[in-house]
C-alpha positions as CSV (number, residue, x, y, z in Angstrom):
1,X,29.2,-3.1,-52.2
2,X,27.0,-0.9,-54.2
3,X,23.6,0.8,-53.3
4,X,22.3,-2.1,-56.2
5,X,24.4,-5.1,-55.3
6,X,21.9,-4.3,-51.9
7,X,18.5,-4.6,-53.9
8,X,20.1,-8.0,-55.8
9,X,18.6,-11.5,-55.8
10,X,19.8,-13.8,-53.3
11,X,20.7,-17.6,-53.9
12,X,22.4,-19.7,-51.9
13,X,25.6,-21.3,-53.0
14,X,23.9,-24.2,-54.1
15,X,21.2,-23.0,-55.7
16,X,23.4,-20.8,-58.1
17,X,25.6,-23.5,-59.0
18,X,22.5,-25.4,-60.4
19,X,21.4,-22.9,-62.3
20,X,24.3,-21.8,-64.0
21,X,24.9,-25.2,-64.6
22,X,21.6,-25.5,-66.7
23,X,23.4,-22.5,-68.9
24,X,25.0,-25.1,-70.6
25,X,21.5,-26.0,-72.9
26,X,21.7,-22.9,-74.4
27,X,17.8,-22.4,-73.4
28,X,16.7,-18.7,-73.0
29,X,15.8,-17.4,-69.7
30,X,12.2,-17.6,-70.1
31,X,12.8,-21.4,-71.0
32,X,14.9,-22.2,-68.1
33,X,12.5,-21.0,-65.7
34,X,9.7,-22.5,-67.3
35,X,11.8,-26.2,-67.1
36,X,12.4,-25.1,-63.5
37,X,9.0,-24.4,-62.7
38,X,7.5,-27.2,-64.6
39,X,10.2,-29.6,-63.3
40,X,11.4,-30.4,-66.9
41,X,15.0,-30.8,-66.0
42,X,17.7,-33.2,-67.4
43,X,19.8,-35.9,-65.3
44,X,22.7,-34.1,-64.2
45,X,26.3,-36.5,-65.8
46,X,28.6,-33.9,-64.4
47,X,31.1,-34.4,-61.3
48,X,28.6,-32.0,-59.3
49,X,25.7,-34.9,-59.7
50,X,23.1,-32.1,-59.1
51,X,19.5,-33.0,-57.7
52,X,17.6,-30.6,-60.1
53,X,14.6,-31.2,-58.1
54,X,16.1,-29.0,-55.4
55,X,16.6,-26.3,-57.6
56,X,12.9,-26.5,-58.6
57,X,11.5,-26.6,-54.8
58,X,13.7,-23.2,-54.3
59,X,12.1,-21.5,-57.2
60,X,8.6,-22.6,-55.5
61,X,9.3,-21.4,-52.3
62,X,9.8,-18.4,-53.4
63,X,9.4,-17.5,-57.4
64,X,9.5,-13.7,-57.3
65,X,13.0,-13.7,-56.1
66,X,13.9,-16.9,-58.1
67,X,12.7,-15.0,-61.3
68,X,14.3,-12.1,-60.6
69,X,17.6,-13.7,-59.9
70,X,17.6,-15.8,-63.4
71,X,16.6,-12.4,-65.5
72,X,19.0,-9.5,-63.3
73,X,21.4,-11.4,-61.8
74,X,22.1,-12.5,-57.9
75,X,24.3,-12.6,-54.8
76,X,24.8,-15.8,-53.6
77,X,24.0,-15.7,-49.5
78,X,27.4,-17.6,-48.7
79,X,30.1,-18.2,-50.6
80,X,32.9,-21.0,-50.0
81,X,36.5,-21.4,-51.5
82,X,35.3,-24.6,-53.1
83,X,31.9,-23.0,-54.5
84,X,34.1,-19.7,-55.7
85,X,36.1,-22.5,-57.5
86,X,32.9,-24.6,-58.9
87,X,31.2,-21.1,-60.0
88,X,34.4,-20.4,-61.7
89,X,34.0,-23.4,-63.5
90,X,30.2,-23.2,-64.1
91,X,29.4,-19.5,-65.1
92,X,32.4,-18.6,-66.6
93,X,33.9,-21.9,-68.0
94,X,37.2,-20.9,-66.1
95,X,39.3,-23.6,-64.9
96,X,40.9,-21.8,-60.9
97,X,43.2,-22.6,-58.7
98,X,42.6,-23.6,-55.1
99,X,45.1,-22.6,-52.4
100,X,43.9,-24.6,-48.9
101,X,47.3,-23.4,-46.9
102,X,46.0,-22.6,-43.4
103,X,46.1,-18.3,-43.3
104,X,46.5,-18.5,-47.6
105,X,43.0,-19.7,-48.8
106,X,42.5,-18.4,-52.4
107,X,40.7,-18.9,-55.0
108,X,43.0,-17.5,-58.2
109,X,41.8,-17.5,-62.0
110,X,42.2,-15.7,-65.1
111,X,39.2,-13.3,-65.6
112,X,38.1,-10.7,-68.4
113,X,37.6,-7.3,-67.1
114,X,34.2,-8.5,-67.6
115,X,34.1,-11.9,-65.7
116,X,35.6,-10.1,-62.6
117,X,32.9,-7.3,-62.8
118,X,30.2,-10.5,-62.4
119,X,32.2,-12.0,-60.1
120,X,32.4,-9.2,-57.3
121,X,29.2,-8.4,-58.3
122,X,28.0,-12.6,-57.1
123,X,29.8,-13.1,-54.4
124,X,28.9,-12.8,-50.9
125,X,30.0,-10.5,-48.6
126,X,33.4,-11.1,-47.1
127,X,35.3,-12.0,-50.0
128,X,37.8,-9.3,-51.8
129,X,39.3,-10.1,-55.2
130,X,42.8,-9.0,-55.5
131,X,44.7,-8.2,-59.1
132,X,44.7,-5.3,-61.4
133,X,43.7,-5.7,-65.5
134,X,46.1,-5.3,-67.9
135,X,46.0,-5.1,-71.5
136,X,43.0,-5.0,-73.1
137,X,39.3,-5.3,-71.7
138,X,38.8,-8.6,-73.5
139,X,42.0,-9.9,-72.7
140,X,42.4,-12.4,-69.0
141,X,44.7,-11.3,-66.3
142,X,45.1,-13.3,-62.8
143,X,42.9,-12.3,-60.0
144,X,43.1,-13.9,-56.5
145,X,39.7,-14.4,-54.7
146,X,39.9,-14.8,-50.8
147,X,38.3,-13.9,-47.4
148,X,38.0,-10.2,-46.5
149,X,39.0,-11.2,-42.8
150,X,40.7,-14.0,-41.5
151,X,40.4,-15.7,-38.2
């Protein structure tokens, strides 16, 4: 992890899931904190079924970090195999692949070099993403996603 990776936002799992979830309005950063803050959020239709009014109480409890996560980025606090997979699906519109075999848990997906740079840079600690780029920047090669240590 880098010296500014340290210094980042954090969110819990949870938290970061709602609110790139709310990416999908197109509203500019300014306006989704204001909805946040001014509990102006929609009904959530999606499989997740997200409570927006949680998302609003964490931006309450403590806005400076809140704020700065939405307008520089985060570090979610803990990250799962199944949240990994949801982010995936949230942030980055990236459909992944679970693998629950006992000793083999992974997360894989196809990621720009992009996407993988703001994946590592979101995840918690613990996790290691496996897979070298090739071709071109723009272009998705297959990462794997799992736990730095296993038990």
């Amino acid at each position: 992890m880098s010296s500014s990776d340290k210094s980042k936002a954090k969110l819990s799992q949870w938290d970061a899931l709602m609110l790139e979830s709310l990416n999908a309005y197109g509203w500019s950063k300014e306006e989704r904190l204001r909805r946040i803050h001014a509990s102006e959020l929609p009904q959530d239709e999606s499989k997740f079924k997200f409570d927006y009014k949680l998302l609003t109480v964490a931006a309450a409890s403590d806005p400076a970090t809140f704020e700065d996560a939405v307008h520089n980025g985060y570090q979610i606090k803990f990250s799962t195999l199944r949240g990994i997979s949801s982010w995936l699906l949230l942030a980055l519109g990236e459909e992944a692949e679970l693998s629950l075999e006992p000793g083999q848990e992974s997360v894989s997906a196809k990621l720009t070099v992009e996407e993988r740079d703001r994946l590592a840079s979101t995840l918690s600690y613990g996790w290691v993403i496996h897979g070298e780029h090739t071709g071109a920047a723009d272009e998705k090669s297959a990462y794997r996603i799992e736990p730095l240590n296993r038990l």
